[in-house]
C-alpha positions as CSV (number, residue, x, y, z in Angstrom):
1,X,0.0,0.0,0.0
2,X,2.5,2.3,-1.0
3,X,1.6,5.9,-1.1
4,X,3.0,9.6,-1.0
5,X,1.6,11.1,2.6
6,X,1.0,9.0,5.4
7,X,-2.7,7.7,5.6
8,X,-4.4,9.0,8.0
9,X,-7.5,6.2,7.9
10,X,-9.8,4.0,6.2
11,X,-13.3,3.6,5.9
12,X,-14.3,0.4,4.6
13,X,-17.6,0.6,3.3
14,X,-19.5,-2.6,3.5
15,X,-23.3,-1.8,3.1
16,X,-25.2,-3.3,0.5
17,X,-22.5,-5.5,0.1
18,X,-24.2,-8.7,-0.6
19,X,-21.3,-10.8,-0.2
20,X,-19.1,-13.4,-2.3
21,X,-16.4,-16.3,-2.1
22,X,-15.1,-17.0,1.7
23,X,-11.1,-16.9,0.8
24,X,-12.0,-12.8,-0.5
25,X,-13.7,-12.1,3.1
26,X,-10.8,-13.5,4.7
27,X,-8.4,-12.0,2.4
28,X,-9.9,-8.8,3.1
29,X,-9.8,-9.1,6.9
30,X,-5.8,-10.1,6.7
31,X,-5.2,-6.9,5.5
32,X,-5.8,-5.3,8.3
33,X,-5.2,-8.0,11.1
34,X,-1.8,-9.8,11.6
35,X,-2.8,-12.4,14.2
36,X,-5.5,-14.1,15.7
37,X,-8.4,-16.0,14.2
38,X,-11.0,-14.7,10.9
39,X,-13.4,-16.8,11.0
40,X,-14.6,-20.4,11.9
41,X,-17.0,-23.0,10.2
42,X,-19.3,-25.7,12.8
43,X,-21.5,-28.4,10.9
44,X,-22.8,-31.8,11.9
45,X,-20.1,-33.6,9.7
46,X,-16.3,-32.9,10.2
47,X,-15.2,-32.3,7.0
48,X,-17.4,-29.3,6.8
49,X,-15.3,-27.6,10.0
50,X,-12.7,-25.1,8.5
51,X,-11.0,-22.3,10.6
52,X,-8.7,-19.4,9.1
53,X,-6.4,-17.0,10.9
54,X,-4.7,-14.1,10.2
55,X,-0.8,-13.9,8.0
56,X,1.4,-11.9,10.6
57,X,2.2,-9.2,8.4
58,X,-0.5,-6.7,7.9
59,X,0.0,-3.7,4.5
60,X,-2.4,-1.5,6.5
61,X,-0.6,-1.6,9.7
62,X,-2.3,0.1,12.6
63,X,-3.9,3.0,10.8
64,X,-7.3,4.2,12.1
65,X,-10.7,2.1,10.6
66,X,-14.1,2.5,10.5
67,X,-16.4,-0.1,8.7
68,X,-19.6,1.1,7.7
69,X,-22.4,-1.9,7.9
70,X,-26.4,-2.2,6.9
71,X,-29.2,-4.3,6.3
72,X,-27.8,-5.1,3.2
73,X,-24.3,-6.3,4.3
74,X,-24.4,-10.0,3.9
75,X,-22.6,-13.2,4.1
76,X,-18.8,-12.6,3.4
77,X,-19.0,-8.8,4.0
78,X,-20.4,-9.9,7.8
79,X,-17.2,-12.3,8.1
80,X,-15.1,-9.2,7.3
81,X,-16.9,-7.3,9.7
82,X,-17.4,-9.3,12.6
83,X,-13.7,-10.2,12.4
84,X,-12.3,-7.0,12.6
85,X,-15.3,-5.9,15.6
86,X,-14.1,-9.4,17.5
87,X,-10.4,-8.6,17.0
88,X,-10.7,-4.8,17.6
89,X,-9.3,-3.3,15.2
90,X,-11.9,-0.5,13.7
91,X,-15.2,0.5,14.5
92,X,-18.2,-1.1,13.1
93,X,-21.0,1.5,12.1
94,X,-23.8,1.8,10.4
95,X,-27.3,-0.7,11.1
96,X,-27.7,-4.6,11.7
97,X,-26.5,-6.8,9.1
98,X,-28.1,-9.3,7.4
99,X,-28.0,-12.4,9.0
100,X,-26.7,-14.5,6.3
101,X,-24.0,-17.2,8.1
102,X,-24.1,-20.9,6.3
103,X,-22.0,-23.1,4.2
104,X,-24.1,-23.9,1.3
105,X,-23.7,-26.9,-1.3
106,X,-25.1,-28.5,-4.2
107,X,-26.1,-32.0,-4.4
108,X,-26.7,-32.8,-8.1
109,X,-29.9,-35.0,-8.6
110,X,-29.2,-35.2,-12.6
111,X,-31.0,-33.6,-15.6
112,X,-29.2,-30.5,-14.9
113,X,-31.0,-30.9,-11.4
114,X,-29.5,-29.8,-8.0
115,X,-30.1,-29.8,-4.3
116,X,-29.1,-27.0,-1.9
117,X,-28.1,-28.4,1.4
118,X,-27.0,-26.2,4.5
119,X,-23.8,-27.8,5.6
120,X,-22.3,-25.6,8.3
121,X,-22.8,-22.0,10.1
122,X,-19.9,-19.3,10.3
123,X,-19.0,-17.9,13.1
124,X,-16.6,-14.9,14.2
125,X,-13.8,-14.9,15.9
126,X,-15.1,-14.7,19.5
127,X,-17.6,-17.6,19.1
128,X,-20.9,-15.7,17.8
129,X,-22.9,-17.2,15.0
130,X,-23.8,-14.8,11.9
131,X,-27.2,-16.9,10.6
132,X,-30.3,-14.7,11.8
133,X,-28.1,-12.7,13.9
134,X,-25.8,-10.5,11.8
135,X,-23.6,-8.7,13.1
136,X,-24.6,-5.3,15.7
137,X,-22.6,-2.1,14.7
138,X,-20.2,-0.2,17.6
139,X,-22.4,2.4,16.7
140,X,-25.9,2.7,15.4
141,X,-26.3,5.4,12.6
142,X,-29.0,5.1,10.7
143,X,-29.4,6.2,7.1
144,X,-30.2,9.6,6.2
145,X,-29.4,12.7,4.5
146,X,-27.8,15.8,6.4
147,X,-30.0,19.3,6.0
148,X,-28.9,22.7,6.6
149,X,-31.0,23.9,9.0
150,X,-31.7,27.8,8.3
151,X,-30.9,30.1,10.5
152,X,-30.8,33.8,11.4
153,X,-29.3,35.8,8.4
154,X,-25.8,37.1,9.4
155,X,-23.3,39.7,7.5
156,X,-20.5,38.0,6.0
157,X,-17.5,38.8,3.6
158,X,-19.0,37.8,0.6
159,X,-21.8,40.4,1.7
160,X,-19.6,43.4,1.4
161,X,-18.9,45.3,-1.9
162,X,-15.5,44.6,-2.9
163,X,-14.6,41.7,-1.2
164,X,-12.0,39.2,-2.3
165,X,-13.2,36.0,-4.6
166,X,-12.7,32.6,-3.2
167,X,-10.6,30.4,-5.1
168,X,-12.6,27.2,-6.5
169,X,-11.9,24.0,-5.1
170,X,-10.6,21.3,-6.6
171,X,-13.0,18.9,-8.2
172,X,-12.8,16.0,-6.0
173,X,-13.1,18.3,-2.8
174,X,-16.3,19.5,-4.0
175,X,-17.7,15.7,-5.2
176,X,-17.0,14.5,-1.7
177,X,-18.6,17.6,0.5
178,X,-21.7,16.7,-2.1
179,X,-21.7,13.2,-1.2
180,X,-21.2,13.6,2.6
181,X,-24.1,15.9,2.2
182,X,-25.9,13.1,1.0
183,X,-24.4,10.2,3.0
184,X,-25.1,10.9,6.5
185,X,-23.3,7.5,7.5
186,X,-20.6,7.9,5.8
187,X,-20.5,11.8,7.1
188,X,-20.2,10.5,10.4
189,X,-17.4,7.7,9.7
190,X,-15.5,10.3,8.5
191,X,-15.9,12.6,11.9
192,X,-15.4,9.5,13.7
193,X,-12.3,8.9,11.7
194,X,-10.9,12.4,12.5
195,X,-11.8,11.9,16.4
196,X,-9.3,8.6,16.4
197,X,-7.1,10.3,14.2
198,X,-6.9,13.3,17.2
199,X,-7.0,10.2,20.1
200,X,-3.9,8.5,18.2
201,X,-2.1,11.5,17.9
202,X,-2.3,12.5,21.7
203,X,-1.1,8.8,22.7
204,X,2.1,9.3,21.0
């Protein structure tokens, strides 16, 4: 993760994620853990109990996280995030998951015919089973979009005759104040962000 200024944080946005293949969640979770356990599979037959750890080296090291989580976040985006709220390392926001925590395979009956059969349950790292339950943020934030509430008119410098122009700002500054205008989630990830950025920097 090579880059030119330090990063300051990450938010990894989950929501509406509906998921994918197991060995991506876990990769995704090793990149920000370097020990301890991902994620475990229980079933009724052995061969269906798999367990998968972290590597010990981690590219994002021990920079600040927050993972943003809703009702659509499902399956191997819950791995991801209930391994990293297990193991500590970021804050889960957002809503409740989805609830979507079993090993499914296919038993083909023939003609191009198949069977789905539930074969084992995931669970996170400190023993809590995804299926039905999903995964409960750090901190509930619901969905919504910020308004600017009006207020009493004041005088400002744009007000009086003669005043200096603003310079524009770049592009991409003002695509993101749009969007955190319209993401009130991901508007308060990123204050959370700057709050553990501030914590961080006062340890040191």
């Amino acid at each position: 993760m090579a880059r030119e200024q330090p990063l300051e944080g990450l938010i990894l946005d989950l929501r509406n994620n509906p998921g994918g293949v197991l060995q991506a969640a876990v990769g995704i979770a090793d990149l920000f853990l370097d020990e301890g356990l991902i994620v475990y599979t229980e079933g009724r037959l052995s061969d269906t109990e798999m367990s998968f750890s972290a590597s010990p080296t981690t590219p994002a090291g021990d920079v600040p996280l927050v993972v943003l989580i809703n009702g659509g976040s499902a399956s191997a985006a819950e791995i991801v995030a209930g391994a990293l709220q297990d193991q500590r390392r970021g804050v889960i926001m957002g809503t409740d998951s989805f609830g979507k925590g079993s090993v499914q395979q296919i038993m083909p009956l023939g003609n191009g015919e198949g069977l789905k059969l539930t074969t084992a349950l995931y669970y996170t790292p400190n023993g809590r089973s995804i299926q039905a339950q999903g995964i409960e943020p750090d901190v509930d934030v619901v969905r919504g979009r910020l308004e600017v509430a009006e207020s009493r008119r004041e005088i400002r410098e744009a007000d009086l005759e003669g005043h200096l122009s603003a310079q524009q700002a770049p592009r991409d500054r003002q695509e993101m104040a749009e969007r955190l205008l319209n993401d009130y989630q991901l508007s308060e990830a990123l204050n959370l962000l700057k709050a553990l950025n501030v914590v961080d920097r006062q340890r040191r």
